[in-house]
LOKEZA-191941 format. One record per residue (C-alpha): residue in three letters; x, y negated, z. Coordinates in nm, 2 decimals. Layout:
N
   resn        x        y        z
    ALA        X        Y        Z
...
end
This chain:
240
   resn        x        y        z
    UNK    -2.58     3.07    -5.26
    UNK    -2.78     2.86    -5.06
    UNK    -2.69     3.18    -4.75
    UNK    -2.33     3.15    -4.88
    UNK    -2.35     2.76    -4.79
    UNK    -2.50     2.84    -4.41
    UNK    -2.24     3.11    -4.34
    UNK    -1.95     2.95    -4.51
    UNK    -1.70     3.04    -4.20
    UNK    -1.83     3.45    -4.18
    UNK    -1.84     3.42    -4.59
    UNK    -1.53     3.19    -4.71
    UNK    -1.28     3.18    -4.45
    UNK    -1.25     3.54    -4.29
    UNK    -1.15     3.71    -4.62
    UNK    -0.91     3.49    -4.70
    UNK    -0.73     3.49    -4.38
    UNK    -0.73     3.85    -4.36
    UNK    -0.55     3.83    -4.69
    UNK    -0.32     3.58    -4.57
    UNK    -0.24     3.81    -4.32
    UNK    -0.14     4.09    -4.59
    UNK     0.04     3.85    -4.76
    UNK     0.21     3.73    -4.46
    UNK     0.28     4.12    -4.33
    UNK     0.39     4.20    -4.70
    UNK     0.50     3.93    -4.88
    UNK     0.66     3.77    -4.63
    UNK     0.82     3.99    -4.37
    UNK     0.91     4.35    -4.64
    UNK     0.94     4.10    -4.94
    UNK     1.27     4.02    -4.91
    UNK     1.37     4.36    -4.83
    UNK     1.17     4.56    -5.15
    UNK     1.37     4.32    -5.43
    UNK     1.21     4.22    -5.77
    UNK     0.97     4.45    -5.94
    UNK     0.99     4.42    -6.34
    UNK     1.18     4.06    -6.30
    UNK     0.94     3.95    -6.08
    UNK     0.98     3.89    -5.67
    UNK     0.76     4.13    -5.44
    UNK     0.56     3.78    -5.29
    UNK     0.45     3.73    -5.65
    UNK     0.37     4.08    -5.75
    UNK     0.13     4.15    -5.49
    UNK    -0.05     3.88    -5.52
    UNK    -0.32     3.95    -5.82
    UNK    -0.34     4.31    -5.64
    UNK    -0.46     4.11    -5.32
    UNK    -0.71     3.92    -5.54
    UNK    -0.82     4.21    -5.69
    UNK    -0.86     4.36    -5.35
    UNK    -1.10     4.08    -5.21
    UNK    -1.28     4.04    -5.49
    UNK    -1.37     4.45    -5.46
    UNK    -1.47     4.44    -5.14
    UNK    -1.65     4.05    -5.16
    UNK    -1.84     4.13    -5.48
    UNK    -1.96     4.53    -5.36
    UNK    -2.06     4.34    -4.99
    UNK    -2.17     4.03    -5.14
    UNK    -2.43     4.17    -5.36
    UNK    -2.54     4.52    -5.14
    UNK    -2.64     4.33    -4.88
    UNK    -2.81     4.09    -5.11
    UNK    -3.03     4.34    -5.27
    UNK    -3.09     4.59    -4.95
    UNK    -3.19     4.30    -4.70
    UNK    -3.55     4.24    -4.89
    UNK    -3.57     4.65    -4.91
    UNK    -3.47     4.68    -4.51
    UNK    -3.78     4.37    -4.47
    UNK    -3.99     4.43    -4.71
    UNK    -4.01     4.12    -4.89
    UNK    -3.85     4.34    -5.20
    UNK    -4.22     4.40    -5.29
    UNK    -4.33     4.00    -5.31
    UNK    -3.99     3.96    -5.55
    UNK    -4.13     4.26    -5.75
    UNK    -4.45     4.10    -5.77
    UNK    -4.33     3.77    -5.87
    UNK    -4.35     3.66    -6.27
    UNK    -3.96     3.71    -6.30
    UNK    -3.81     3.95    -6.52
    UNK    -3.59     4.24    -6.41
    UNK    -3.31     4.06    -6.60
    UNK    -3.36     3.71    -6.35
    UNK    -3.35     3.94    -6.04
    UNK    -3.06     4.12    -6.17
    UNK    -2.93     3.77    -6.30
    UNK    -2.94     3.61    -5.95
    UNK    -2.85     3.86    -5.72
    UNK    -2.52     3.97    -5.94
    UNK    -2.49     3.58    -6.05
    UNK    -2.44     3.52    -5.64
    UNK    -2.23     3.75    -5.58
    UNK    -1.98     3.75    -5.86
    UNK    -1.98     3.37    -5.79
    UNK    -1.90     3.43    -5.44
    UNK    -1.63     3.66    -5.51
    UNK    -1.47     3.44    -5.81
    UNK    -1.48     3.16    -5.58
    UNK    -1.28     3.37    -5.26
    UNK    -1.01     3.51    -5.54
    UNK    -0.92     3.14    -5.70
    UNK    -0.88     3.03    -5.28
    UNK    -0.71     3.28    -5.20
    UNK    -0.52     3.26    -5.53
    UNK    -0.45     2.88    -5.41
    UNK    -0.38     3.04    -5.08
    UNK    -0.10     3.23    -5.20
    UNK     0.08     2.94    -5.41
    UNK     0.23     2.83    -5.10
    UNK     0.40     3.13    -5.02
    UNK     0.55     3.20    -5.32
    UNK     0.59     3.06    -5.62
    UNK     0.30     3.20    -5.87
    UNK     0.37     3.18    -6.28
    UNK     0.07     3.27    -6.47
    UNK     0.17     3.34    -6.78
    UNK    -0.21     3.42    -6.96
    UNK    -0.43     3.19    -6.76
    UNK    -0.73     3.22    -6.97
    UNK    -0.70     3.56    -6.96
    UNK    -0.71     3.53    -6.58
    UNK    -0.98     3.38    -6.56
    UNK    -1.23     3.59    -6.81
    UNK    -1.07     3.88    -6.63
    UNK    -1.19     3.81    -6.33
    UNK    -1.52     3.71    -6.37
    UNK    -1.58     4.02    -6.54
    UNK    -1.43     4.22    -6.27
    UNK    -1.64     4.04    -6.06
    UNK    -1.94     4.10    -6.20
    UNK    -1.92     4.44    -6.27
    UNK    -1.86     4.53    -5.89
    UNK    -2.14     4.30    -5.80
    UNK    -2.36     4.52    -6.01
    UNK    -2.21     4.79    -5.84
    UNK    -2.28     4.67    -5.54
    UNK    -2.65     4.59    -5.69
    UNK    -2.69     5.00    -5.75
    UNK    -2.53     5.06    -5.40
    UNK    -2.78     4.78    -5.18
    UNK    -3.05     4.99    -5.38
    UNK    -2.90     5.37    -5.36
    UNK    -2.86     5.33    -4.97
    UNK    -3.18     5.39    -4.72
    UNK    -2.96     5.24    -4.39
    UNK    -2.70     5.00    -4.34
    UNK    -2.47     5.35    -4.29
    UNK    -2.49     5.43    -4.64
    UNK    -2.47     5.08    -4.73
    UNK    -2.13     5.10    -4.61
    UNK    -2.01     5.48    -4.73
    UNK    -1.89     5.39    -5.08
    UNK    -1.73     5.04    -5.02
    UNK    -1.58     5.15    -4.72
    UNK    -1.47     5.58    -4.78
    UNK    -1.41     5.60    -5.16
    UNK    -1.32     5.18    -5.33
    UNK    -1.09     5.08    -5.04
    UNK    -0.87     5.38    -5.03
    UNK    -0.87     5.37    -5.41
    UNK    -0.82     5.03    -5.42
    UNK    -0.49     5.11    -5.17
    UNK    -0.39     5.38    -5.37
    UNK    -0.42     5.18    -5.69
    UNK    -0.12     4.99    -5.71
    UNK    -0.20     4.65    -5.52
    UNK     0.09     4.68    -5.29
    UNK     0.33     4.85    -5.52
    UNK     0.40     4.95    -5.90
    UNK     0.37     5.36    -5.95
    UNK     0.63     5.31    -6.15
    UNK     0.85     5.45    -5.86
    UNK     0.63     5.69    -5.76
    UNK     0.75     6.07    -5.86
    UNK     0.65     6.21    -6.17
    UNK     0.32     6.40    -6.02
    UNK     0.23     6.16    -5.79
    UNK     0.21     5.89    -6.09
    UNK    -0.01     6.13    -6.30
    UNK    -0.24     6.19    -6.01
    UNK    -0.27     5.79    -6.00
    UNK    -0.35     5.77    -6.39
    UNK    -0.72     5.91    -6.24
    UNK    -0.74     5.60    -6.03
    UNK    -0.97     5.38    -6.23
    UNK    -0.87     5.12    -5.99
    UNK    -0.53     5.15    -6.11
    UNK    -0.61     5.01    -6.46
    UNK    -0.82     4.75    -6.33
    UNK    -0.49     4.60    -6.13
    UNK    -0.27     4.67    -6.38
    UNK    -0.49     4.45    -6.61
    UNK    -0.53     4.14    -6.38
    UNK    -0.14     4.19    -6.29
    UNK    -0.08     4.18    -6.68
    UNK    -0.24     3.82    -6.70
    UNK     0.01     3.70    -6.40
    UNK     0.30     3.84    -6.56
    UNK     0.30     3.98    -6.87
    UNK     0.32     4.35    -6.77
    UNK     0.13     4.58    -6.59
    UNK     0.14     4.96    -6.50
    UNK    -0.05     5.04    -6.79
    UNK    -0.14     4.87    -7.14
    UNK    -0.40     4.58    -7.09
    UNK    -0.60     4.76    -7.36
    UNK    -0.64     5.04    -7.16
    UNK    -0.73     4.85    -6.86
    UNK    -0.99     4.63    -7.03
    UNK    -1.15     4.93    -7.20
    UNK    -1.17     5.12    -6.85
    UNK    -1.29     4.79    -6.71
    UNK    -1.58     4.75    -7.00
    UNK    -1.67     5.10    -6.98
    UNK    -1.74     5.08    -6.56
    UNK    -1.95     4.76    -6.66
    UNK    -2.12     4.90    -6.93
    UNK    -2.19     5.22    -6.69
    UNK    -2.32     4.99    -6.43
    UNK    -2.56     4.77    -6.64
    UNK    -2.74     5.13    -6.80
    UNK    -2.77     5.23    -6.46
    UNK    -2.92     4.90    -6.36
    UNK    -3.15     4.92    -6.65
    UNK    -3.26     5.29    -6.58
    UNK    -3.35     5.20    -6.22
    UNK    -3.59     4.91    -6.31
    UNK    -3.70     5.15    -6.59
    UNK    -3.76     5.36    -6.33
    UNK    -3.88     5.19    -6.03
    UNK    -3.58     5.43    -5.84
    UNK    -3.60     5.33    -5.45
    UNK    -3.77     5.00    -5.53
    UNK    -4.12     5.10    -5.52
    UNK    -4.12     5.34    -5.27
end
């Protein structure tokens, strides 16, 4: 956090201009033109998928780069020396992150407001939503910062497999209108349920149930923290 304080332009304001600039592009200029999606105007549809797309791409950056700097230096082996636990490492590194990322969505969420007018009908749900999306990409991003060897592979996952999912996955449109194949293939797009779910909390509705999308989204946190667990259990790529 203390990083996050020195870098605040590079770590604050740059994602949330580039998502003003979706917003802008989208919302704004093809809005007017794509009508209301389920009662509810294009500006204001897109905008928990644009959360939900920062707070991918924050909380996997935010927390692989956290992790894999003291692996690139070295100084990974004076934190595994230290009389922490693995749960405090895990704790703070994840607890940055997620805090980083949570922080960027409720901007950006701020952001938006003055573009559109934003009704959130389940704001509690909101918010516990999106801490826990949060925090299970920032342990994603945990397992990635420690998978990689290079800053290359650092970037493979977040970069060639979540973004395109997270474009195909319904932050930009409802797959509702796409044809009937092209909406089955998008059922295997866990991203899909994870959208549907925070869009459900804006608006009452969503692609999909929101008990799907919350049990797809504790199954990919529950899947993270085992793997967590197994690598500490492990030592896999920390002490070696």
């Amino acid at each position: 956090m203390s990083r996050f304080r020195r870098t605040l332009w590079q770590s604050l304001v740059t994602p949330v201009i580039t998502t003003v600039l979706y917003f802008v592009v989208f919302g704004a200029a093809i809005g007017p033109r794509m009508g209301d999606i389920d009662g509810v105007s294009y500006g204001a549809f897109i905008v928990p998928g644009l959360i939900m797309l920062t707070v991918f791409t924050e909380s996997l950056n935010n927390a692989s780069f956290g992790i894999h700097m003291p692996k690139f230096t070295g100084t990974i082996y004076e934190l595994l020396s230290a009389p922490v636990s693995a749960f405090e490492v895990v704790f703070a590194y994840v607890g940055a992150a997620a805090t980083k990322s949570v922080l960027i969505g409720l901007i950006i969420l701020a952001t938006a407001s003055l573009f559109t007018p934003i009704d959130i009908q389940h704001p509690m749900s909101m918010a516990i939503y999106l801490v826990l999306v949060a925090i299970a990409f920032s342990l994603a991003g945990f397992i990635i910062g420690i998978w990689a060897r290079g800053f290359e592979e650092l970037q493979f996952i977040p970069m060639l497999i979540v973004t395109p999912l997270t474009f195909l996955g319904g932050v930009f449109y409802s797959i509702d209108i796409l044809p009937g194949l092209w909406r089955t293939l998008s059922l295997f797009n866990p991203i899909v349920y994870l959208v549907s779910g925070f869009r459900w909390s804006f608006h009452g509705s969503g692609d999909v149930s929101i008990g799907v999308s919350l049990a797809v989204l504790s199954g990919f946190l529950m899947a993270c923290l085992a793997i967590v667990w197994w690598i500490f259990r492990t030592g896999y790529r920390l002490k070696s």
